[in-house]
VODRENZA-592096 format. One line per field, with one value per residue (C-alpha): x, y, z. Coordinates in steps of 0.1 Angstrom, whole numbers, plus 5000, padded with zeros to 4 digits. Example, Ala and Ser with C-alpha at 12.3 -4.5 7.8 and 13.67 -1.06 7.14 Angstrom:
BEGIN
east: (5123 | 5137);
north: (4955 | 4989);
up: (5078 | 5071);
//
This chain:
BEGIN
east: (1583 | 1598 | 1615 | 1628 | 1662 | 1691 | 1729 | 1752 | 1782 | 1810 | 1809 | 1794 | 1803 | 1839 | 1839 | 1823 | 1846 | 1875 | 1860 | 1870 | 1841 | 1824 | 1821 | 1794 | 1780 | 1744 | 1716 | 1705 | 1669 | 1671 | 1648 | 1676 | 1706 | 1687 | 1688 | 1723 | 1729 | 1708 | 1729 | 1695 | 1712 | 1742 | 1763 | 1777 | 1734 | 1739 | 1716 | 1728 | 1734 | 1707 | 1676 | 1646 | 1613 | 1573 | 1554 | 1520 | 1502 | 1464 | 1439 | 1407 | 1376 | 1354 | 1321 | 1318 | 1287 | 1289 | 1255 | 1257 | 1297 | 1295 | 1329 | 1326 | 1352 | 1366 | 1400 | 1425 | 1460 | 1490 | 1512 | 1549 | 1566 | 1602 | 1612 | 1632 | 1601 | 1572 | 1540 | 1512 | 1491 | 1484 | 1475 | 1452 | 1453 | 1414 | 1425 | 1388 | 1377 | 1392 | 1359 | 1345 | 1320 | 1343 | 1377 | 1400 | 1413 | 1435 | 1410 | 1373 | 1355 | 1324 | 1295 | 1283 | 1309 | 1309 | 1300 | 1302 | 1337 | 1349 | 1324 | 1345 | 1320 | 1339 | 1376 | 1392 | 1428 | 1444 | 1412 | 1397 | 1370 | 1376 | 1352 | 1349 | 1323 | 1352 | 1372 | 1399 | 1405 | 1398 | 1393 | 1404 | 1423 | 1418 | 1424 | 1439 | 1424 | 1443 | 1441 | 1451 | 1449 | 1445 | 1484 | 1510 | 1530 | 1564 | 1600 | 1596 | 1565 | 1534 | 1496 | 1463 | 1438 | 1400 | 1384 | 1352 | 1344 | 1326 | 1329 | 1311 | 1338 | 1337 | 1313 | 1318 | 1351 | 1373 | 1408 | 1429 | 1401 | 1361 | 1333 | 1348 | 1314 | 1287 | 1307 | 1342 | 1352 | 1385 | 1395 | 1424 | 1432 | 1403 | 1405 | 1415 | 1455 | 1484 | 1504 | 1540 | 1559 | 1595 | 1629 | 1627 | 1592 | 1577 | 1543 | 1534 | 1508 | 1506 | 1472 | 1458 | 1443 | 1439 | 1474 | 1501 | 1503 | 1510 | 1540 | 1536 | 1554 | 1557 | 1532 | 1517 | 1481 | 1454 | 1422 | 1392 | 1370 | 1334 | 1314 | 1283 | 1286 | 1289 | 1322 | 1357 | 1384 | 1421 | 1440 | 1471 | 1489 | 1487 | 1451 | 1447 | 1412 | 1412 | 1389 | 1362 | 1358 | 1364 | 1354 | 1380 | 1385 | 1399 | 1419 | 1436 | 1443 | 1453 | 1481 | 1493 | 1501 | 1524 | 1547 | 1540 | 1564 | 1536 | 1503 | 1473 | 1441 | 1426 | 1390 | 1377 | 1344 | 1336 | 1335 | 1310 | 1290 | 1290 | 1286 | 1320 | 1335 | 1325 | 1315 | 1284 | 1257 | 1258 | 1282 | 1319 | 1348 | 1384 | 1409 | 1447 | 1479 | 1508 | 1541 | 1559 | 1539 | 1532 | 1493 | 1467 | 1442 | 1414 | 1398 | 1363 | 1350 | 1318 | 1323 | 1368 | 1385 | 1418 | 1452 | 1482 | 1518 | 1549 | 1581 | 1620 | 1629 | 1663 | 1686 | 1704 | 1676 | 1651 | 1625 | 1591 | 1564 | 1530 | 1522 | 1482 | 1458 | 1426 | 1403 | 1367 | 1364 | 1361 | 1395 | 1419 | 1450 | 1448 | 1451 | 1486 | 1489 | 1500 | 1526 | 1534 | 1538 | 1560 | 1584 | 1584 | 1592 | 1617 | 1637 | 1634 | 1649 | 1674 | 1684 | 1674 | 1677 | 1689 | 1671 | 1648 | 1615 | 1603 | 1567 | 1553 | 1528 | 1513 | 1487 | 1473 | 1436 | 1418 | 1392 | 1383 | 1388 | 1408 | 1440 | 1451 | 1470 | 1478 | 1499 | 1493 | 1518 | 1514 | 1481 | 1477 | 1441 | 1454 | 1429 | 1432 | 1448 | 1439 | 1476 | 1496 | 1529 | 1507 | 1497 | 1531 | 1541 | 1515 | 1517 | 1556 | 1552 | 1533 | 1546 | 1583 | 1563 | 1570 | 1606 | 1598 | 1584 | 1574 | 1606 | 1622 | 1596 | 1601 | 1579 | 1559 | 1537 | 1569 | 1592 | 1573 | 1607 | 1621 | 1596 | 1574 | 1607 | 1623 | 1587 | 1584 | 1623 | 1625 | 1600 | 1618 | 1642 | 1612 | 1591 | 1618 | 1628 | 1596 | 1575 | 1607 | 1582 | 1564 | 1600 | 1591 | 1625 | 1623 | 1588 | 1600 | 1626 | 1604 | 1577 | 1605 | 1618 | 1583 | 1578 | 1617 | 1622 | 1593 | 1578 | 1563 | 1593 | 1598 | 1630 | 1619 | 1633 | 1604 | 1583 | 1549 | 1519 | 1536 | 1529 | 1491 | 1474 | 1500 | 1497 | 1515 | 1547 | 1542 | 1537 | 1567 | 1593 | 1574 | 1576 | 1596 | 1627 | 1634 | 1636 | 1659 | 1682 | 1686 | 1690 | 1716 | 1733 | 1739 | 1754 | 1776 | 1787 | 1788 | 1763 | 1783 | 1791 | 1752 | 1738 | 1765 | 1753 | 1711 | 1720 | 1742 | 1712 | 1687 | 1707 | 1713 | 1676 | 1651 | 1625 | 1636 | 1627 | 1653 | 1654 | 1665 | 1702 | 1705 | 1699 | 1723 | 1749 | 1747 | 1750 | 1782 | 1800 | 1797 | 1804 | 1834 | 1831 | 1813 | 1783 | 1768 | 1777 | 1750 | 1724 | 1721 | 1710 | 1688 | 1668 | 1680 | 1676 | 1659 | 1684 | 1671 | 1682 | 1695 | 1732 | 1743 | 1772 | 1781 | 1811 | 1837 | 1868 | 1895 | 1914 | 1888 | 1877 | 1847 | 1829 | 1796 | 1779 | 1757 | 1733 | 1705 | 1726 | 1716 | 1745 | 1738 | 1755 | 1773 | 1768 | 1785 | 1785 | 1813 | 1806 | 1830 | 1843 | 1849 | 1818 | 1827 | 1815 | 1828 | 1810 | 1822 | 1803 | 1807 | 1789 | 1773 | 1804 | 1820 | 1804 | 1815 | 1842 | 1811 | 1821 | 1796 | 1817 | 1836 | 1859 | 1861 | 1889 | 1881 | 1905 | 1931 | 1935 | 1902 | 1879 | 1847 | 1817 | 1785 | 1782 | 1753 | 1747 | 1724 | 1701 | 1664 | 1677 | 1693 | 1667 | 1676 | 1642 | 1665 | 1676 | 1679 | 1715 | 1724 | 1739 | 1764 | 1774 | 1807 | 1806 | 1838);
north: (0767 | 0741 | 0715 | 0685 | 0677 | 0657 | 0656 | 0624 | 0620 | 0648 | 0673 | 0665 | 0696 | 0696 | 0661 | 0669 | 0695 | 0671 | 0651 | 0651 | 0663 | 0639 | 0637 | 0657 | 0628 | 0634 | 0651 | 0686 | 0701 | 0738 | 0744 | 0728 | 0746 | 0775 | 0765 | 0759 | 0793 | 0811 | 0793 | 0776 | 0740 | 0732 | 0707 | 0689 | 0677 | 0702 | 0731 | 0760 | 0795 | 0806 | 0780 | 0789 | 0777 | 0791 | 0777 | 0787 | 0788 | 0773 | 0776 | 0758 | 0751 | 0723 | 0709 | 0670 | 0652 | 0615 | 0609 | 0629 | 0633 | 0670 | 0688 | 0727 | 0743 | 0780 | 0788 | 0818 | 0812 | 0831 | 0825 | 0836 | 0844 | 0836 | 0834 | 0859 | 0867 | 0891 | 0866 | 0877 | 0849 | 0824 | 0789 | 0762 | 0727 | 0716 | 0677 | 0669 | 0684 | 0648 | 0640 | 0675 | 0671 | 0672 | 0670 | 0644 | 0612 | 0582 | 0560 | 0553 | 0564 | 0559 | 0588 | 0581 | 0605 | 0630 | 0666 | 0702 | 0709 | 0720 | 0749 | 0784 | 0803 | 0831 | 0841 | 0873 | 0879 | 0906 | 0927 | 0924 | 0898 | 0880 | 0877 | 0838 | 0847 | 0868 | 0845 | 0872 | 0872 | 0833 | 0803 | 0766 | 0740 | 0701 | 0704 | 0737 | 0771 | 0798 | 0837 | 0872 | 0890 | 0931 | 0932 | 0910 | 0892 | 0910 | 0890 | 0883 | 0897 | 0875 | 0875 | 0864 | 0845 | 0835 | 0811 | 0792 | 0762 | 0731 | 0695 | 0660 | 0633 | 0600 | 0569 | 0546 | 0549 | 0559 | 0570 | 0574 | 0591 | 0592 | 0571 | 0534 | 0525 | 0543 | 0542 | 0548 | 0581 | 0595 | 0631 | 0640 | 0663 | 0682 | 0718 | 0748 | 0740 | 0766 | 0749 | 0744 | 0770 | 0760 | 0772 | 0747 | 0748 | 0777 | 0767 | 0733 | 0732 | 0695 | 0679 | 0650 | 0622 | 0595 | 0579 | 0606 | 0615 | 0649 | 0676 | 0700 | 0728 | 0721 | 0742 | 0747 | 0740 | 0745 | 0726 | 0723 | 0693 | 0688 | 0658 | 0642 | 0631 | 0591 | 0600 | 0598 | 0618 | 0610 | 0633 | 0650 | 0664 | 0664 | 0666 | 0700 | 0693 | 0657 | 0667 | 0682 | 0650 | 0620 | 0602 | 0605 | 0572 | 0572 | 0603 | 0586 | 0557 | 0582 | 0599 | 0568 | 0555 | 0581 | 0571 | 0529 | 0505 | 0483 | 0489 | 0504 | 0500 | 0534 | 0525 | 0489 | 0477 | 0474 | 0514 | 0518 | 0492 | 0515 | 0544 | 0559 | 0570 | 0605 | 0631 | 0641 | 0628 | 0663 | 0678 | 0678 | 0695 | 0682 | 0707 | 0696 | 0715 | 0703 | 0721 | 0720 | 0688 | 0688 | 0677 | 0672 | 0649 | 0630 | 0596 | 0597 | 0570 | 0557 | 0524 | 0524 | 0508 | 0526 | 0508 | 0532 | 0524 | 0549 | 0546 | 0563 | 0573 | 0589 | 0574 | 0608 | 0632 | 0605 | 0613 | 0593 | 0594 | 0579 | 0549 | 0541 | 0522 | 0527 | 0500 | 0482 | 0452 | 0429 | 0441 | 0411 | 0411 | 0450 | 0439 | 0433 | 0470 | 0491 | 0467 | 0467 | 0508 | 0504 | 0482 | 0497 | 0528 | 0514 | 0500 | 0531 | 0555 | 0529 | 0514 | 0520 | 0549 | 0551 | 0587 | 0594 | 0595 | 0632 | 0632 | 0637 | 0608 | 0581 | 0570 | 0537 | 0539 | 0511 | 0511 | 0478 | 0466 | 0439 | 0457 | 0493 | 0521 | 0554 | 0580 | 0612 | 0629 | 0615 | 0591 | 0566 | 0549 | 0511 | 0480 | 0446 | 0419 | 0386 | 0375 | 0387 | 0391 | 0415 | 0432 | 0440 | 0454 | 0474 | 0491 | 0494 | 0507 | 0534 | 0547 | 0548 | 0576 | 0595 | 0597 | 0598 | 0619 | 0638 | 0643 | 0652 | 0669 | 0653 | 0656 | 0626 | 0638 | 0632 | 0612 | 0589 | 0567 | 0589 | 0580 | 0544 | 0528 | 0532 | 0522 | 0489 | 0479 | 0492 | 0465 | 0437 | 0427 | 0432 | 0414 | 0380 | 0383 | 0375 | 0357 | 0339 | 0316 | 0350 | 0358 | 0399 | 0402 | 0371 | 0379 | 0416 | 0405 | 0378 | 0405 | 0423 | 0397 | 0391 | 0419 | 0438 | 0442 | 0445 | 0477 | 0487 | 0491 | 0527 | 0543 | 0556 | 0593 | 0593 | 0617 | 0600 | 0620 | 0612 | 0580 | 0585 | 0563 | 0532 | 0529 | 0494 | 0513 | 0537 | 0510 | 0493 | 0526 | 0540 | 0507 | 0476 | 0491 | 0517 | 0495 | 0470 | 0497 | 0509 | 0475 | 0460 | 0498 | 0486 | 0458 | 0481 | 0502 | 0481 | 0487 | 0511 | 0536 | 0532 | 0543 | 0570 | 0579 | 0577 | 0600 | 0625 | 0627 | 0632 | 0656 | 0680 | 0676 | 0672 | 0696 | 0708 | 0698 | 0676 | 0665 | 0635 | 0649 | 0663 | 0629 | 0608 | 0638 | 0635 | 0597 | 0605 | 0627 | 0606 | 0569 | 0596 | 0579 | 0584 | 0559 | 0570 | 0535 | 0524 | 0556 | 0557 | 0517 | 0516 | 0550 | 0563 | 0535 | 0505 | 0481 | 0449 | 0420 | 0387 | 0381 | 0349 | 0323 | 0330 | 0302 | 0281 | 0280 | 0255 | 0270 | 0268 | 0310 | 0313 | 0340 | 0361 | 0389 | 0412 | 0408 | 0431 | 0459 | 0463 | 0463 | 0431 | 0409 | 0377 | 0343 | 0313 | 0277 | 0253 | 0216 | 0193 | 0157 | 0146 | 0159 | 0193 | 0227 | 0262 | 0293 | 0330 | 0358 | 0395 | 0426 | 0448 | 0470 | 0442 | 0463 | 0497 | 0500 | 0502 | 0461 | 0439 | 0407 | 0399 | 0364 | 0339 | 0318 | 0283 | 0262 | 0248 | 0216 | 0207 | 0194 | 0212 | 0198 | 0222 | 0262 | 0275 | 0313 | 0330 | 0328 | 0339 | 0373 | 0382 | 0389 | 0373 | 0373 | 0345 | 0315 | 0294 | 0307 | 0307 | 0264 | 0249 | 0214 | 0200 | 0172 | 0150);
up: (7933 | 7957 | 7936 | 7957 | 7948 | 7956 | 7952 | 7948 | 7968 | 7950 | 7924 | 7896 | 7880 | 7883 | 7876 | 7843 | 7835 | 7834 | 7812 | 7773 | 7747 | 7731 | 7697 | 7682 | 7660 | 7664 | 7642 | 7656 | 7644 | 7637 | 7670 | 7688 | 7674 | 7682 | 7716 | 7716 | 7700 | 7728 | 7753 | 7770 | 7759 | 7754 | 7733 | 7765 | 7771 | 7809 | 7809 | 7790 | 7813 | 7801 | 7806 | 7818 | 7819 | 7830 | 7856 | 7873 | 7906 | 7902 | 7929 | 7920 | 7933 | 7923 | 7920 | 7915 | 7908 | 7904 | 7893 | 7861 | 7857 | 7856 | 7868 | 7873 | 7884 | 7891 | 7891 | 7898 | 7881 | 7883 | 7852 | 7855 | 7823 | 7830 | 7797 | 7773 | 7750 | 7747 | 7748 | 7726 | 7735 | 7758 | 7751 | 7774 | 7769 | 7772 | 7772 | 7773 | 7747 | 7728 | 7730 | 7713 | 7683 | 7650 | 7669 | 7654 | 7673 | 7676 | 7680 | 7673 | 7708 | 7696 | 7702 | 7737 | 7753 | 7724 | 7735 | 7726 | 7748 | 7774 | 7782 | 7790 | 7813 | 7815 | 7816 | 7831 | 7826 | 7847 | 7852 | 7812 | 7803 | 7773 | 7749 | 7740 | 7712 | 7698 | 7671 | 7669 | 7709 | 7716 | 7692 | 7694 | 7678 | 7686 | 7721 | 7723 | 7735 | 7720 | 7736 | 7728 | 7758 | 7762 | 7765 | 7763 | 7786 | 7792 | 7793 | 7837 | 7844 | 7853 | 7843 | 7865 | 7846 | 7864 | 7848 | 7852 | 7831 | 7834 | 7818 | 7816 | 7822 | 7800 | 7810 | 7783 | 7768 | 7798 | 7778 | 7810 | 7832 | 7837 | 7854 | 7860 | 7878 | 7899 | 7926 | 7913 | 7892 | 7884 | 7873 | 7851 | 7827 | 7838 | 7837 | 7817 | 7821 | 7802 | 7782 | 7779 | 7764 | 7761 | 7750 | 7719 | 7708 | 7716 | 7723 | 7728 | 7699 | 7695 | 7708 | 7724 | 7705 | 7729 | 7724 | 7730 | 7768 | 7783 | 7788 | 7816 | 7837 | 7876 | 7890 | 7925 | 7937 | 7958 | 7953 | 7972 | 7956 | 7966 | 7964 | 7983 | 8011 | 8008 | 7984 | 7993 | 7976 | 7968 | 7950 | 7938 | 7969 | 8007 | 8021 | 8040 | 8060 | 8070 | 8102 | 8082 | 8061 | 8084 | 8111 | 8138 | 8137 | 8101 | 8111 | 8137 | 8117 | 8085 | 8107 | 8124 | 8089 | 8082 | 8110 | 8104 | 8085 | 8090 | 8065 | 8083 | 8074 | 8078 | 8060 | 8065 | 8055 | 8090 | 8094 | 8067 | 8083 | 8111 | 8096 | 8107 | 8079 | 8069 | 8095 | 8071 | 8047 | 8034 | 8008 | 8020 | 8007 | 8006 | 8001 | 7989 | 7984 | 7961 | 7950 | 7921 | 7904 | 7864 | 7868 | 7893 | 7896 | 7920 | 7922 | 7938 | 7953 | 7976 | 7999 | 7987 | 8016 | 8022 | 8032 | 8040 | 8048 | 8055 | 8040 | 8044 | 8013 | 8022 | 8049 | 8055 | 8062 | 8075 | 8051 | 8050 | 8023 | 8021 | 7999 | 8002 | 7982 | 7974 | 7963 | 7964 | 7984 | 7954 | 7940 | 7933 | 7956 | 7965 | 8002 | 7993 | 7970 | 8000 | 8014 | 7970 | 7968 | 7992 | 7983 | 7946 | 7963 | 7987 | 7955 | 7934 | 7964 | 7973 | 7942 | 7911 | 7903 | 7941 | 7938 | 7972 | 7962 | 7954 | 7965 | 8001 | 7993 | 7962 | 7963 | 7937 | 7931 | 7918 | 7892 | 7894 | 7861 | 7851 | 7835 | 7828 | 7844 | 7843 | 7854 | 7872 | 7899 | 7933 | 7919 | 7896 | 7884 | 7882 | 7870 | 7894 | 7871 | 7884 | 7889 | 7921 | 7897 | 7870 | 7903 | 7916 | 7882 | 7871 | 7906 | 7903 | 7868 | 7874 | 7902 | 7883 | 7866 | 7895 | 7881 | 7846 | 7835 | 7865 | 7885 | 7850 | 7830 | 7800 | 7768 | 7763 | 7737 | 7719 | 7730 | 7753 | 7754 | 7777 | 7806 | 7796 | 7787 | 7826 | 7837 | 7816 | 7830 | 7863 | 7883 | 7867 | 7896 | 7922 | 7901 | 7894 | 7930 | 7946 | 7918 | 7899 | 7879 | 7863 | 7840 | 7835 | 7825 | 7802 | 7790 | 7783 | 7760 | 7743 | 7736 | 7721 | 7698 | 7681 | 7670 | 7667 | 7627 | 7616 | 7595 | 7629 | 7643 | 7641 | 7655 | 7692 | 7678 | 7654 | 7675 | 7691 | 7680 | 7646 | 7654 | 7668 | 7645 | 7644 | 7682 | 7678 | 7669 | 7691 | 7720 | 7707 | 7704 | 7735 | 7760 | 7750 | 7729 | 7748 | 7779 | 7758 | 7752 | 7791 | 7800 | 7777 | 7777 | 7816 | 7802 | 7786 | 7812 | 7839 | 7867 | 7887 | 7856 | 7842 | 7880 | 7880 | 7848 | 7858 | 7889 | 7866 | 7842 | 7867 | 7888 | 7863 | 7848 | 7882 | 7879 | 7841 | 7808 | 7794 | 7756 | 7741 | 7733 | 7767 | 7779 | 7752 | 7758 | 7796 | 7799 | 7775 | 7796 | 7833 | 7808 | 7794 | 7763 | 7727 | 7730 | 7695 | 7682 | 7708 | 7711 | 7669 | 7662 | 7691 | 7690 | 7653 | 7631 | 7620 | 7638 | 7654 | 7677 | 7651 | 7660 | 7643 | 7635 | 7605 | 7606 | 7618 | 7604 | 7597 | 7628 | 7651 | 7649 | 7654 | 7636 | 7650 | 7629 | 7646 | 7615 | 7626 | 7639 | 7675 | 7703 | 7721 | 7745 | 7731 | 7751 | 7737 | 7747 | 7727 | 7733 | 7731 | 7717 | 7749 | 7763 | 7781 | 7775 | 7781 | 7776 | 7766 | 7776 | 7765 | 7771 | 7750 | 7744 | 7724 | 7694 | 7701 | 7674 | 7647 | 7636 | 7625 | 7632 | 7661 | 7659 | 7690 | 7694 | 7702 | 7725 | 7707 | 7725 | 7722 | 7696 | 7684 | 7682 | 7682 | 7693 | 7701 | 7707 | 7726 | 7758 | 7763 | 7779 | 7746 | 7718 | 7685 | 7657 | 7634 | 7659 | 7632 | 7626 | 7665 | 7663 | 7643 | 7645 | 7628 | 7614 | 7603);
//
């Protein structure tokens, strides 16, 4: 495997060995101390001595046909067991198979997608057929293919599975893939894919109903897709072949992009018009290699104009990535997507996180409805909101997947937090900075504060496919809270000791799967200080945003309670007999010695008139208790 990563400026690791312990305040599940005990954690949040983790090499060829859906594909996997255990079985995530006859799901789908499964033609592993009809050798559960091979997998050794298999992707209820139009298809979460088996889990066994997401190992591949001939594909990876599929026109054009700061339009409707697009009518084939990724997936298209634009991620080696777009004609403001991918990913490798951006390429594809995105490495299948600002954000957001969780492996069947909440923050500056009248920032907190306290606001530590059938709390502990608590823990740090923090996380954890206590005890050790008083109300407990005023007393103290219990930032404005104001700011660490009052001194050679507390960046559900007037 060839994980990209990247190193900040000095040692991190002696740095963090002269750093004091942190108190060891939080909960630990059995799994975890287990961990801890076999030295593949460890209490500081780095990787124990002993981590490992499996990955896989896929090579997959596949069939495509728009007009009926149908995906068949044949596949040769090598599966490296790098992990300390005899494996008696192997398990296959058949995400599809959501829409199986009799499987359970989040939602109500309806039965116009329903089908038997994923069909298993065959399956070979090593140089023994399995026998599918055999219950005792093969048999499912929700989504999950379970097998017992001939032999089992020995502690370092490594199996080959072939498989053939074939699937009908969805053409009513699209639940983050399927058939967006007759001309517009994408495919994820498509084939026969081994699931995770981690050093805390064991086997991921937990499947998908429609609202959890995924957890993968980084894996190499080598697909060949084929499709008719009027059909572009976009996919997962670099493409291998571009001669044997395009025009030489586009090819051109597809190559200059990589070296342009300046977007290229490598399809335009004018080539189709003159039928110099594809080099055949006939079938083609497109053939795409990508290392170490978590996923792959393709978008398939007929008549998709294609806008490209190159990028330096990383000022010291001079590295440039692809950012393209792929989108009909009729697609609200996606002449503007490219030149949008690449500022997103201009601000995420130079700013926030300041980590260069991993991938060789990404690539937006458009499905032409009106909202909607989702995820996959190096792709994402976006809808074309009718407003520029919605535009710019749902592009940035789902290319800060990139990060998280692909670049950090994280487990977003349960803790989605870990991923959606730095994608529903992160575009917020970009956003403000060049559509100021739009507010993300302010709109983020406001969505926040309508709905923080409520019963539905579960604690983001609750695992998500807990949480399957209350998708509002899951939106809310997934999204919004989580991206409350990175932002006002900035406040807390400062924004030097927060980014030094992000980097330290990510550095340790790129290309690993970090869970939520590696990540609280990491940002611990680079803050070098106990931040439980923050981490526990915001992910642990049913805390919410309502400071108030509770009163003013004859000596002109000026008493705040934190009322709902979450860490937040204090802004105070004290008018003034004689008609002047001053305001007192603090940051979020004003509460980190566990008070639930703080007192504020008002001058002394002034008189008090009114107080008022708060702004519309800080949430607060009770405002009614945020002004006090004096009255003589």
């Amino acid at each position: 495997m060839h994980v990209f990563r990247f190193c900040v400026t000095f040692c991190l690791v002696s740095l963090f060995l002269g750093l004091h312990a942190q108190q060891d305040s939080y909960p630990l599940s059995r799994t975890f101390q287990k961990a801890i005990s076999k030295q593949t954690r460890s209490s500081s949040g780095l990787p124990g001595k002993n981590y490992w983790q499996n990955e896989s090499k896929y090579i997959m060829k596949v069939d495509f046909e728009p007009e009926t859906g149908l995906v068949k594909g044949i596949a040769d996997i090598v599966y490296f067991n790098n992990s300390p255990d005899t494996l008696k079985r192997l398990v296959f995530n058949l995400y599809q198979d959501i829409l199986r006859k009799g499987n359970s799901r989040d939602w109500d789908l309806g039965t116009d997608d329903l089908h038997d499964g994923t069909l298993i033609r065959n399956m070979k592993i090593n140089d023994n057929y399995l026998d599918m009809n055999n219950s005792r050798k093969s048999f499912r559960q929700g989504t999950k293919l379970i097998v017992l091979p001939d032999e089992a997998i020995l502690p370092g050794d490594s199996v080959n599975i072939s498989v053939s298999w074939e699937v009908k992707i969805p053409t009513k209820r699209t639940v983050r893939m399927g058939k967006y139009s007759d001309s517009v298809f994408f495919v994820a979460y498509w084939y026969p894919q081994i699931a995770v088996y981690d050093d805390i889990d064991g086997w991921d066994m937990i499947s998908y109903g429609g609202s959890v997401e995924f957890y993968n190992d980084f894996n190499d591949y080598e697909v060949e897709i084929t499709v008719p001939g009027n059909f572009g594909v976009w996919a997962t990876g670099l493409l291998q072949n571009p001669d044997d599929v395009f025009h030489k026109d586009i090819v051109a054009r597809y190559f200059n992009a990589w070296k342009s700061d300046q977007v290229i339009s490598i399809i335009t409707s004018e080539d189709y018009s003159r039928n110099k697009v594809f080099i055949s009518s006939e079938k083609l084939s497109y053939k795409f290699n990508a290392e170490s990724v978590p996923d792959f997936s393709f978008g398939v298209g007929a008549g998709m104009l294609w806008d490209a634009v190159s990028v330096e991620v990383d000022e010291k080696t001079k590295r440039r990535i692809l950012a393209d777009a792929v989108y009909s004609a009729s697609d609200a403001h996606y002449e503007n997507v490219a030149e949008y991918s690449k500022m997103s990913v201009n601000y995420m490798s130079k700013v926030t996180p300041g980590v260069p951006f991993p991938y060789p390429q990404m690539t937006t594809f458009s499905s032409g409805r009106k909202s909607g995105g989702m995820e996959s490495p190096m792709m994402a299948i976006n809808g074309a909101p009718d407003d520029a600002p919605n535009t710019l954000g749902l592009t940035f957001h789902e290319i800060a997947h990139t990060y998280m969780p692909f670049f950090m492996g994280t487990n977003e069947k349960k803790y989605a937090w870990m991923d959606e909440g730095w994608a529903t923050l992160w575009p917020h500056v970009l956003v403000d900075s060049i559509f100021p009248d739009y507010r993300y920032l302010e709109r983020t907190v406001a969505g926040f504060e309508a709905v923080a306290g409520f019963e539905m606001d579960i604690p983001p530590m609750v695992p998500n496919h807990l949480l399957g059938a209350a998708y509002p709390s899951l939106r809310l502990g997934s999204y919004v809270r989580p991206a409350m608590a990175y932002h006002f823990l900035e406040k807390a740090l400062g924004a030097n000791a927060f980014s030094f923090a992000l980097k330290s996380y990510m550095h340790f954890w790129q290309g690993l799967h970090p869970s939520p206590l590696d990540f609280f005890k990491v940002f611990e050790m680079a803050a070098d200080q106990d931040l439980y008083w923050f981490f526990k109300p915001w992910f642990y407990e049913n805390a919410y945003p309502d400071l108030s005023i509770r009163k003013i007393t004859k000596d002109k103290m000026i008493v705040i309670e934190n009322t709902g219990g979450l860490p937040l930032p204090v802004y105070l404005e004290m008018f003034f007999t004689d008609g002047s104001k001053e305001i007192v700011e603090f940051n979020t660490s004003i509460w980190n010695n566990g008070d639930k009052t703080i007192v504020i001194q008002s001058p002394e050679d002034k008189f008090l008139q009114e107080v008022r507390l708060g702004n519309k960046l800080i949430p607060d559900v009770n405002k009614k208790d945020n002004v006090m007037l004096l009255i003589d």
